[in-house]
C-alpha positions as CSV (number, residue, x, y, z in Angstrom):
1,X,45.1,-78.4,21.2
2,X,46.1,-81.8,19.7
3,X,48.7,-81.5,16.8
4,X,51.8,-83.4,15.9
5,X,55.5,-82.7,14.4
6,X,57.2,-84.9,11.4
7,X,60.8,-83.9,11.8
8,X,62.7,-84.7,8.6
9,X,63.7,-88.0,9.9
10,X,60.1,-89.3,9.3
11,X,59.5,-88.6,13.9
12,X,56.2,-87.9,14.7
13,X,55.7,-86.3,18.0
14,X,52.1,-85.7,19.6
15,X,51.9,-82.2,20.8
16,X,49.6,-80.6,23.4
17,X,49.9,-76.7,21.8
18,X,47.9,-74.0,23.9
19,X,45.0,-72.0,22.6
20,X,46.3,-69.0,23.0
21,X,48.9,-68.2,21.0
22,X,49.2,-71.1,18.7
23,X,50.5,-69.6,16.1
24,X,53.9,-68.4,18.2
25,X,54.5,-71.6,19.2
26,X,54.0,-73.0,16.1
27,X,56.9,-70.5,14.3
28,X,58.9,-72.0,17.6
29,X,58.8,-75.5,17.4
30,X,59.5,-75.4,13.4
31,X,62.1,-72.8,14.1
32,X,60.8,-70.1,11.7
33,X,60.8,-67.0,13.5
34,X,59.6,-64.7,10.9
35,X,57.4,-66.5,8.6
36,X,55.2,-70.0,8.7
37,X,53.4,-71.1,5.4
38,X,50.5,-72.6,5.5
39,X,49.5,-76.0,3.4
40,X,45.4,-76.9,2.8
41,X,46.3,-80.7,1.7
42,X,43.1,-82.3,3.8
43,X,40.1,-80.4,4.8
44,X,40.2,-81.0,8.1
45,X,43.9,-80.1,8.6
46,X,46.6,-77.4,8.4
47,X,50.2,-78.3,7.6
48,X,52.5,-75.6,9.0
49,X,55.9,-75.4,6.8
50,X,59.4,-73.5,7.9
51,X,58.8,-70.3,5.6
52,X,61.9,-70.4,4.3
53,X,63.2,-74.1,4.8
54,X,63.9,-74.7,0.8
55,X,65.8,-71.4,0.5
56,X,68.0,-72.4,4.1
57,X,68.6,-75.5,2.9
58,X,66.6,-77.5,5.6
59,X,66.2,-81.2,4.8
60,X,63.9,-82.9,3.0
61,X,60.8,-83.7,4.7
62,X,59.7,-86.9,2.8
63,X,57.3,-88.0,5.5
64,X,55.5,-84.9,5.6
65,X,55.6,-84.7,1.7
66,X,53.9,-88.2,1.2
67,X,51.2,-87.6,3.9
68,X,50.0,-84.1,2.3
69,X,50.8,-85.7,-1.5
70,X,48.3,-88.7,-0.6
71,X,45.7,-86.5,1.1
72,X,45.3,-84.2,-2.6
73,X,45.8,-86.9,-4.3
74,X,48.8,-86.2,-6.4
75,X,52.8,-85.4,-6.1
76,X,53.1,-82.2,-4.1
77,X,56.3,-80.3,-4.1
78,X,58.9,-81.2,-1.8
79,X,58.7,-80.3,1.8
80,X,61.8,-79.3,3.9
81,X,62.7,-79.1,7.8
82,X,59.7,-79.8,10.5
83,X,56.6,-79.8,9.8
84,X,53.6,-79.5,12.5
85,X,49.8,-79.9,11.7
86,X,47.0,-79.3,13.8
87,X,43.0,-79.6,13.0
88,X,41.1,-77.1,10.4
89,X,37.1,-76.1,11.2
90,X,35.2,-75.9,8.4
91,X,35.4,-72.1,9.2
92,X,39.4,-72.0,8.5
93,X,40.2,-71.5,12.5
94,X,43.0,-74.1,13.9
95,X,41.6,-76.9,16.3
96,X,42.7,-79.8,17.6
97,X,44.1,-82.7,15.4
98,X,41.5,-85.5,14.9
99,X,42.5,-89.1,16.0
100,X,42.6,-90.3,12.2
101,X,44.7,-88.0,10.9
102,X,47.2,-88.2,13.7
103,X,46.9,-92.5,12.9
104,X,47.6,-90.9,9.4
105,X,50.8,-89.3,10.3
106,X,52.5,-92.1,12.1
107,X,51.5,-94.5,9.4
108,X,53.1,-93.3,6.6
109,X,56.3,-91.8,8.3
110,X,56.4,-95.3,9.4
111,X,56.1,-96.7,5.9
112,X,58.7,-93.5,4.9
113,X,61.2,-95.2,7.4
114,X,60.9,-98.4,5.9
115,X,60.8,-97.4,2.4
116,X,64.1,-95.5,2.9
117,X,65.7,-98.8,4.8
118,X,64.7,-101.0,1.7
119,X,65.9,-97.8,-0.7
120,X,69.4,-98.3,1.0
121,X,69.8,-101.9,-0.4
122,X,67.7,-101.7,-3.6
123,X,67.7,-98.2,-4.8
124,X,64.6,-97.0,-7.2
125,X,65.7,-96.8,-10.7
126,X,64.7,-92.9,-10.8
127,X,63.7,-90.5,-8.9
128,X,60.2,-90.4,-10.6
129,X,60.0,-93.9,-10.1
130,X,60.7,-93.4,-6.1
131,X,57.7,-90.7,-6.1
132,X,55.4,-92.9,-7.6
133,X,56.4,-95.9,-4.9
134,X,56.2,-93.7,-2.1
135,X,53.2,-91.9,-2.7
136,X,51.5,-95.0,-3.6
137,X,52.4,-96.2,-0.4
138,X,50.6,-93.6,1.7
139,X,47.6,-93.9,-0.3
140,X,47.9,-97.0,1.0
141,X,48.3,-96.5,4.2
142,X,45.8,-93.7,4.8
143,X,43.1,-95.7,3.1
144,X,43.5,-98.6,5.4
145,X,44.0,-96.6,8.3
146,X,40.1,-95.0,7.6
């Protein structure tokens, strides 16, 4: 089953995950033994979040957090640690990532990257003001990457 990984430094890695057991290796690779939560953000895909990331103190994910804030459309809350998504049915059941939303993925963690590099020499003026920049720039990117 295609599905792909934003670590919190904005790295997207392809996964091949097996059918069986998904979920298991899922709680695995984000390193969430006990609990996984589940995000809805795109209908066609599930964002799987460290259970209990915020509360550990995991990083923030910002790559993750713009991708799933420019699929609903508006400023989500914050994400933390890894973050893996596979494909939704229109039944609910997990299935393999589609090619556009994995193109989605790499985009804006790309443009994440990028932003942060630019952030390091001109900061935003607030931290309202660097949401609105970066989730404007993922509904950039996933509209041109249609």
């Amino acid at each position: 089953m295609r599905a792909v990984k934003i670590a919190p430094d904005a790295t997207v890695t392809e996964l091949d995950l097996p059918e069986a057991d998904t979920r298991a290796v899922i709680r695995e690779l984000l390193g969430s033994p006990d609990s996984v939560d589940q995000g809805i953000y795109h209908r066609r895909a599930v964002l799987h979040v460290h259970g209990n990331g915020r509360q550990l103190g995991l990083p923030q994910n910002l790559a993750a957090w713009a991708l799933a804030s420019a699929w609903r459309g508006t400023a989500l809350y914050l994400l933390a640690g890894p973050v893996a998504i596979t494909g939704r049915t229109m039944a609910g059941e997990l299935t393999g990532l589609d090619g556009d939303l994995v193109r989605h993925a790499r985009v804006v963690a790309q443009t994440v990257r990028e932003t942060l590099t630019e952030w390091r020499r001109r900061p935003p003026a607030s931290d309202e003001a660097a949401i609105s920049e970066l989730l404007a720039y993922a509904t950039r990117d996933i509209s041109e990457s249609r």
